[in-house]
N, C-alpha and C positions, 0 to 999 in steps of 0.2 A: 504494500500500500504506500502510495506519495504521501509525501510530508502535506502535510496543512498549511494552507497559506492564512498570515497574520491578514487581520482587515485592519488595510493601514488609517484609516478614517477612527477607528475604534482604536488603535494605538498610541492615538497623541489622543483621545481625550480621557481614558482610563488609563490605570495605576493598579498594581496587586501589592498590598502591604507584605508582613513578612509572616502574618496568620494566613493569610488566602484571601481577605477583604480585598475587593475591588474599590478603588476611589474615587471619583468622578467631583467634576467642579457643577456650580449652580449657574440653572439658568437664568433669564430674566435679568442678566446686571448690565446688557451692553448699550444699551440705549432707550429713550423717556426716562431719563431719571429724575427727571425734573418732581413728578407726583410720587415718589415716592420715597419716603422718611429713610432718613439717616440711618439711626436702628437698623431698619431693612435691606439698603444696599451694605451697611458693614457687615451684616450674618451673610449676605449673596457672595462677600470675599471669599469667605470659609469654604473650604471644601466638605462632601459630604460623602456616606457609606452610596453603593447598590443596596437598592431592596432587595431581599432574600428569593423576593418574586421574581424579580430578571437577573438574581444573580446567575446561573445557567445561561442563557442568553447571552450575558456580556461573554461570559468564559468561551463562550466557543467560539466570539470574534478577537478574542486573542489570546492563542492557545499556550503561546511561549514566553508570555511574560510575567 
């Protein structure tokens, strides 16, 4: 069987810690920021987990990382 190709779109924007959590950035911080509080784009900086729900899903667009 061939090797698995990485989905390189899924590569720059997921991260695997060093348990198996995948990491991913939030959305919503790139533009209108004007409506929305402070608070709220400083939490959209922060990185966040996958849900458990599409953790499967992300993992198999990148299999080597």
């Amino acid at each position: 069987m061939p090797k698995m190709k990485t989905n390189r779109g899924a590569a720059k924007r997921f991260k695997t810690t060093g348990s198996g959590k995948i990491v991913r950035n939030k959305a919503f911080s790139s533009h209108i920021l004007t409506k929305k509080g402070a608070k709220r784009k400083r939490n959209l900086r922060k990185s966040g987990m996958v849900d458990s729900t599409n953790k499967k899903q992300v993992a198999r667009l990148i299999p080597y990382l």
